[in-house]
C-alpha positions in Angstrom: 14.4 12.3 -15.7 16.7 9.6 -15.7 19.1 10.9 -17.5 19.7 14.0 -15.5 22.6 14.2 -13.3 22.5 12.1 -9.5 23.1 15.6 -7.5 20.7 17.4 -9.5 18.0 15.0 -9.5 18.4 14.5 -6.1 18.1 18.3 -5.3 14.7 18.0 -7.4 12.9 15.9 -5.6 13.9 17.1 -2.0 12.3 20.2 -3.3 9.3 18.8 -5.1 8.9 17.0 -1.6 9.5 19.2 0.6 7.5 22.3 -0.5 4.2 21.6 0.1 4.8 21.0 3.8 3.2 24.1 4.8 -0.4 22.1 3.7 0.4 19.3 5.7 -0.5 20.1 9.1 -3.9 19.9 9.5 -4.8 17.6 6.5 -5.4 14.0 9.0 -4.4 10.4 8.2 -6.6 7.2 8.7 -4.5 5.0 10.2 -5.4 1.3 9.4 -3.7 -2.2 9.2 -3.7 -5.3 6.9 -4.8 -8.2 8.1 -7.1 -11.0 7.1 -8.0 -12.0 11.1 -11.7 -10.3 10.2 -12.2 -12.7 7.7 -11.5 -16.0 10.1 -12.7 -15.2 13.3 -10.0 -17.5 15.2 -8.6 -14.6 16.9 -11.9 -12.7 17.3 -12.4 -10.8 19.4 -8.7 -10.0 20.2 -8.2 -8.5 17.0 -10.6 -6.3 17.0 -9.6 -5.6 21.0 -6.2 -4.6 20.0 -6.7 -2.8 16.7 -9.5 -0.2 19.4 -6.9 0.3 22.0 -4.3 1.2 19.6 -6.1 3.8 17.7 -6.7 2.2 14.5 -9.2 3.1 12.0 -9.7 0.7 9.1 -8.6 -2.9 8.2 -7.3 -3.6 5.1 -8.6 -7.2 3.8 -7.9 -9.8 0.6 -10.5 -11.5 -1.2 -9.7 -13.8 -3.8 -10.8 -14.0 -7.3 -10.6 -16.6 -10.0 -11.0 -16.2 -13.8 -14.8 -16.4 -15.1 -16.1 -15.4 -11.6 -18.6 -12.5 -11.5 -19.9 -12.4 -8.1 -19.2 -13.7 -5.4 -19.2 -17.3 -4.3 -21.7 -18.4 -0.9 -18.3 -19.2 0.9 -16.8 -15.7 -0.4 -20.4 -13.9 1.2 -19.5 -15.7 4.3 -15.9 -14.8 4.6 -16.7 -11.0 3.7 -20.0 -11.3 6.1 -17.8 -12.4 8.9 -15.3 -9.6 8.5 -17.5 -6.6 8.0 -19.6 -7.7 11.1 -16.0 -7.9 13.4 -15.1 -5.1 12.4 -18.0 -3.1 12.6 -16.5 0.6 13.3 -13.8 0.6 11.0 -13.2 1.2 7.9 -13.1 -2.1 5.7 -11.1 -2.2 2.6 -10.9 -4.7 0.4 -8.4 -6.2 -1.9 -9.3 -8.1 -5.0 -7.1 -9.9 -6.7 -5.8 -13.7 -7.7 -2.7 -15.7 -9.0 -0.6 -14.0 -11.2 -0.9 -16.0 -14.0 -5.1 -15.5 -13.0 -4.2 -11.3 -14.0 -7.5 -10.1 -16.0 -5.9 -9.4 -19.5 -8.9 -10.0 -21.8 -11.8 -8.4 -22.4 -14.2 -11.3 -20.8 -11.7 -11.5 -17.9 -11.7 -7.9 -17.1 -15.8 -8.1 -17.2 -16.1 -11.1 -15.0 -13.7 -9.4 -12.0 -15.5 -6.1 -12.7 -18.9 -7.5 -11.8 -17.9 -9.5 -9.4 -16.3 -6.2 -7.9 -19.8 -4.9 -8.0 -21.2 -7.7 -6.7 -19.2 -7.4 -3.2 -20.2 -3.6 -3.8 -24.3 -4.6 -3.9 -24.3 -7.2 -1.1 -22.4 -5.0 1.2 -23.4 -1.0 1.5 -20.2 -0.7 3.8 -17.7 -1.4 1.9 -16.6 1.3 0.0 -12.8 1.1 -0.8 -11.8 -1.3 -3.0 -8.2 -2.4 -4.2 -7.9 -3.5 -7.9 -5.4 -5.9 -7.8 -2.4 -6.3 -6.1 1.2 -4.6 -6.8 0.5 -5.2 -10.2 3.9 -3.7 -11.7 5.5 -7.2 -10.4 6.2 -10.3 -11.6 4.9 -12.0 -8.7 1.4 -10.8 -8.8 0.4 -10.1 -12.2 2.1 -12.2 -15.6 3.5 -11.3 -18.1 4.8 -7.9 -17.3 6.4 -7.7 -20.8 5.6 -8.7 -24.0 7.5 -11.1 -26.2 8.8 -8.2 -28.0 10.0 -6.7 -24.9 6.9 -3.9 -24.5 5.2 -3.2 -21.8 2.3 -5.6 -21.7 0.8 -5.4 -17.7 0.4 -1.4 -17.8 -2.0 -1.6 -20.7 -3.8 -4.8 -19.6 -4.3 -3.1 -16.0 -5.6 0.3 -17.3 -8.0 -1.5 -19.3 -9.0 -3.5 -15.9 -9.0 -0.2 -14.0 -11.2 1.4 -16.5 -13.9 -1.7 -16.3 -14.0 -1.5 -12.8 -14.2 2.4 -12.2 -16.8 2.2 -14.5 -18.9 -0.5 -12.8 -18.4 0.5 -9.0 -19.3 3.8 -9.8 -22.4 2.5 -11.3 -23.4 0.7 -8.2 -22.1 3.3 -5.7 -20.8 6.5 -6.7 -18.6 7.3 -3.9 -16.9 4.2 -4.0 -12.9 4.4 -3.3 -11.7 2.7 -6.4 -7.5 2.2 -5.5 -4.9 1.6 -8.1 -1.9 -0.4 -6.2 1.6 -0.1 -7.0 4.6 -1.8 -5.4 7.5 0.3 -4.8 10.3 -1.6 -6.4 10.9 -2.7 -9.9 14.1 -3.1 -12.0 12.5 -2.3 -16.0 14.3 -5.7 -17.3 11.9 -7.7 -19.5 14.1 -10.2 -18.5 15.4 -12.2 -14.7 14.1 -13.8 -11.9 12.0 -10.9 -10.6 10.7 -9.0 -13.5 8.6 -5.8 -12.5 7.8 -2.1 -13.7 9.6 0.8 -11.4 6.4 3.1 -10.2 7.7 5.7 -12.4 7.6 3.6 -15.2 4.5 2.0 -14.7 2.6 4.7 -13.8 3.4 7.1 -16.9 2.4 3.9 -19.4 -0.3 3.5 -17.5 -1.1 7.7 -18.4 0.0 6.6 -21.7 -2.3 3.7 -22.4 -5.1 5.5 -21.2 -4.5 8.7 -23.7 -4.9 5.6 -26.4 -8.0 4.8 -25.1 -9.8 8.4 -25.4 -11.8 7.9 -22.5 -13.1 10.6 -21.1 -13.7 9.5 -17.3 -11.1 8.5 -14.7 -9.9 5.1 -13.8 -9.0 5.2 -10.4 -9.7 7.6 -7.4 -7.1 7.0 -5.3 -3.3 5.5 -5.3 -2.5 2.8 -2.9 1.2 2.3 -2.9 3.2 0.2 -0.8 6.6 2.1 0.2 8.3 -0.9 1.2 11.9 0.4 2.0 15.2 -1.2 0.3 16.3 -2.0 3.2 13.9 -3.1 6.1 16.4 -1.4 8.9 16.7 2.1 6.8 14.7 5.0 8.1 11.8 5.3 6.7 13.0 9.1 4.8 15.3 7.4 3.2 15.6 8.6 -0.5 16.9 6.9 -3.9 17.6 9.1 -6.2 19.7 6.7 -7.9 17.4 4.0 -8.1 13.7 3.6 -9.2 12.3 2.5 -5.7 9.8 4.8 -4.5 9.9 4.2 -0.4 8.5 7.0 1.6 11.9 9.1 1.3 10.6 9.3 -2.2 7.4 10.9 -2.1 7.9 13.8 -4.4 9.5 11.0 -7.1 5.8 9.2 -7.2 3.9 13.0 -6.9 6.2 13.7 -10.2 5.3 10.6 -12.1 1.8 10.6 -11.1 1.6 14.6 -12.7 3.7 13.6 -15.3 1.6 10.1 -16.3 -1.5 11.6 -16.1 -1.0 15.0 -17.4 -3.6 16.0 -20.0 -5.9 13.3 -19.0 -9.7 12.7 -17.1 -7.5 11.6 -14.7 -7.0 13.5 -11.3 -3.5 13.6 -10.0 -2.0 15.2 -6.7 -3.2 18.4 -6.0 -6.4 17.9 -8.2 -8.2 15.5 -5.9 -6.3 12.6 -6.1 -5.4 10.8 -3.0 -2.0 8.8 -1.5 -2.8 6.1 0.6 0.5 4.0 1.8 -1.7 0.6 1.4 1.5 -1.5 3.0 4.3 -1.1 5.0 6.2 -2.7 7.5 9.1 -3.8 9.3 10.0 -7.3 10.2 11.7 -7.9 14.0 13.8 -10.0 15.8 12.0 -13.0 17.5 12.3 -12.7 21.2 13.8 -16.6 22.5 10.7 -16.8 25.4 8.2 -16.4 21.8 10.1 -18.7 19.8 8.2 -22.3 20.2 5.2 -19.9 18.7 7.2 -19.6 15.5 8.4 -22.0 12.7 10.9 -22.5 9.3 13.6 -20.4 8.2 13.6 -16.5 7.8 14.6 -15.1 5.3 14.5 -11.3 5.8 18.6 -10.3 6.6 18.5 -7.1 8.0 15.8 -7.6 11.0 14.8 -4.9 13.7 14.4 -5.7 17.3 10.9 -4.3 18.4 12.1 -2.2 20.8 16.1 -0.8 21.2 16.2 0.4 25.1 19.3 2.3 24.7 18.2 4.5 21.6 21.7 4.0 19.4 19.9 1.4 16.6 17.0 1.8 14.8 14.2 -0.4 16.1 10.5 -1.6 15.0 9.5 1.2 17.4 11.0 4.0 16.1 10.0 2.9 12.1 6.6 3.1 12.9 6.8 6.4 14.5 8.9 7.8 11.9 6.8 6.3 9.1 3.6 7.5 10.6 4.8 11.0 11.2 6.3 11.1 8.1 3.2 10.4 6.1 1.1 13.1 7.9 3.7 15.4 6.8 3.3 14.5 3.3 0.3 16.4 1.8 -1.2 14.5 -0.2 -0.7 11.0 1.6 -4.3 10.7 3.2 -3.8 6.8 4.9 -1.2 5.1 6.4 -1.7 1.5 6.4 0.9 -0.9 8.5 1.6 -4.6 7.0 -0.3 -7.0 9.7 -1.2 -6.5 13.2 0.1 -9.9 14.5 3.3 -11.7 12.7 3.0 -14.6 10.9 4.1 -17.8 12.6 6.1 -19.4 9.4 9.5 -16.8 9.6 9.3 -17.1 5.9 6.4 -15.0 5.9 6.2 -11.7 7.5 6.7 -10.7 11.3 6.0 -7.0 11.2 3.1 -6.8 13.7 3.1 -5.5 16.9 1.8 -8.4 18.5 3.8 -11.8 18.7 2.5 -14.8 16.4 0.5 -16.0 20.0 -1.4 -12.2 19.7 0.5 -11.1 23.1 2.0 -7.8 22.5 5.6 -6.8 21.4 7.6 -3.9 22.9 6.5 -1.9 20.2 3.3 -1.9 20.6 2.9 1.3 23.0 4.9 3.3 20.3 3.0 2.5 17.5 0.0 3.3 20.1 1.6 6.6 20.7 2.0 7.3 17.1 -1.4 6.8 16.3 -2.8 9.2 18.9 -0.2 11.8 18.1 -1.4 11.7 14.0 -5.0 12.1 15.0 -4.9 14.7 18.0 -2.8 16.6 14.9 0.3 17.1 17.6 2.5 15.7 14.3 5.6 18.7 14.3 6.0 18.7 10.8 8.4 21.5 10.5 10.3 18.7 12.4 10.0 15.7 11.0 10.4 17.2 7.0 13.7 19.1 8.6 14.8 15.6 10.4 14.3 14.0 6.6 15.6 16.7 4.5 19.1 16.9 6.7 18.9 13.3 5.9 19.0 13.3 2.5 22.5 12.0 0.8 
């Protein structure tokens, strides 16, 4: 695929993305958020307050694991305890997953984190989504992602992890959610600062490493990608067809590599019962001056949004959301939309993509994301639309 001509590429996945859209219109989107307020209770209960009136459905949590754990510790009980009892009525996922230097990549490893999966799994009959890992095609959350001989080492080390854990979920609950993540950049260089598999790339070694294995079951039931954008002010359809990030623009790129990865495999892909869910994404804003003693540092993100643009001539935090969130619904098989914190951080290193300011008042772009919400789940999405506003923006 990557050695096929830019135009012709291109052309491909418009069409691999774009033909399904007939499906799309009645097949819902949970619409959730990630972040760990459940788990602290510091902001309880306006949290949960504001997550109700804007229409969410599910929180997406982290839970932390350390090599040689298998279940989980009296403090880790207490912190999951605490969250699934604030937000009782939504959906609570869970992310498991450690340093990247922590990554599960022996045999004893990848049995310790799959009990202790199971263990969170036993103690707590409503959980039942669970997040192996954590963008595990980078660098920065799982090490090595090459060996020394310049192979791919994380793809084979996380199927193997994937596999332990399907296995011993599904032996505790067998309708648990087991979610693969995936990060949408990556750059294929064994080498640099910032060393990661593209999603294309990861995900057909991942196919390949579990053909080598034989096995005869799946390892995942459902893909949680994060779509991050290249840019944090480009509309959300953007494509790059030139490139291996897979944002949202690029849906049918990750629906090909998926089918192509997994092809001949146990493993279910799109259109054989495998699900999409958008585990991240978000868009950091401007600060507004009256909410800046709340924040502190240096930010680092270049190309910021301002919540909310009155005039209409700039793309602003309120119209991302919207976009994004219409967007997925149009996409078949994309069945959750997640977005990346429902208050900012307060360090402007970190991430400010909430809708409410770090002091949990609410930002200008809180009603739209509102909006969006109740649009997605009253099924008034106009996808014929929204794919036709994306397709005529296609380079």
């Amino acid at each position: 695929m990557r050695h096929r001509p830019a135009k012709a590429l291109a052309l491909a996945l418009a069409v691999a993305a774009l033909a399904p859209a007939a499906a799309s219109a009645d097949h819902g989107l949970l619409v959730g958020v990630d972040d760990d307020s459940p788990k602290w209770g510091q902001h309880a209960p306006a949290d949960v307050e504001a997550a109700r009136d804007l229409g969410l459905q599910a929180f997406r949590i982290t839970l932390a694991w350390a090599p040689g754990q298998s279940q989980l510790t009296p403090a880790d009980a207490a912190i999951v305890a605490r969250a699934v009892a604030a937000a009782r009525g939504f959906r609570l996922v869970v992310a498991v997953y450690g340093s990247a230097a922590s990554a599960p990549r022996d045999d004893a490893s990848r049995t310790a984190y799959a009990s202790f999966v199971a263990d969170l799994l036993r103690r707590f009959p409503t959980i039942g989504d669970v997040v192996v890992w954590n963008e595990p095609n980078t660098s920065r959350f799982w090490q090595p992602q090459y060996n020394p001989d310049r192979t791919s080492a994380a793809p084979v080390a996380y199927e193997a992890l994937l596999a332990r854990t399907w296995d011993a979920a599904h032996a505790v609950r067998p309708q648990v959610n087991v979610i693969a993540a995936s990060a949408s950049f990556g750059n294929d260089f064994p080498e640099g600062a910032s060393v990661a598999h593209s999603p294309a790339v990861w995900y057909r070694q991942l196919g390949l490493a579990l053909r080598l294995s034989r096995r005869t079951s799946p390892i995942f039931d459902t893909v949680g990608h994060n779509p991050y954008p290249d840019a944090n002010d480009e509309a959300p359809w953007t494509a790059h067809p030139s490139s291996p990030s897979v944002g949202e623009g690029d849906y049918g790129k990750l629906v090909q590599a998926l089918r192509t990865g997994f092809a001949g495999t146990a493993q279910p892909v799109p259109g054989t019962g495998l699900q999409i869910w958008y585990l991240e994404q978000g868009f950091q804003t401007t600060i507004d001056p009256a909410k800046s003693a709340f924040y502190s540092g240096r930010e680092t993100e270049p190309r910021l949004v301002a919540p909310l643009d009155p005039t209409g001539r700039s793309r602003d935090q309120a119209a991302q959301l919207r976009d994004a969130i219409r967007l997925a619904y149009c996409q078949p098989y994309v069945k959750a939309f997640f977005n990346f914190e429902l208050a900012d951080e307060s360090d402007l290193g970190g991430w400010q993509s909430g809708v409410l300011w770090a002091d949990w008042t609410r930002k200008p772009s809180y009603d739209a994301l509102k909006a969006a919400i109740a649009e997605v789940r009253s099924g008034a999405v106009a996808c014929a639309s929204v794919l036709r506003q994306s397709r005529s923006a296609r380079p």
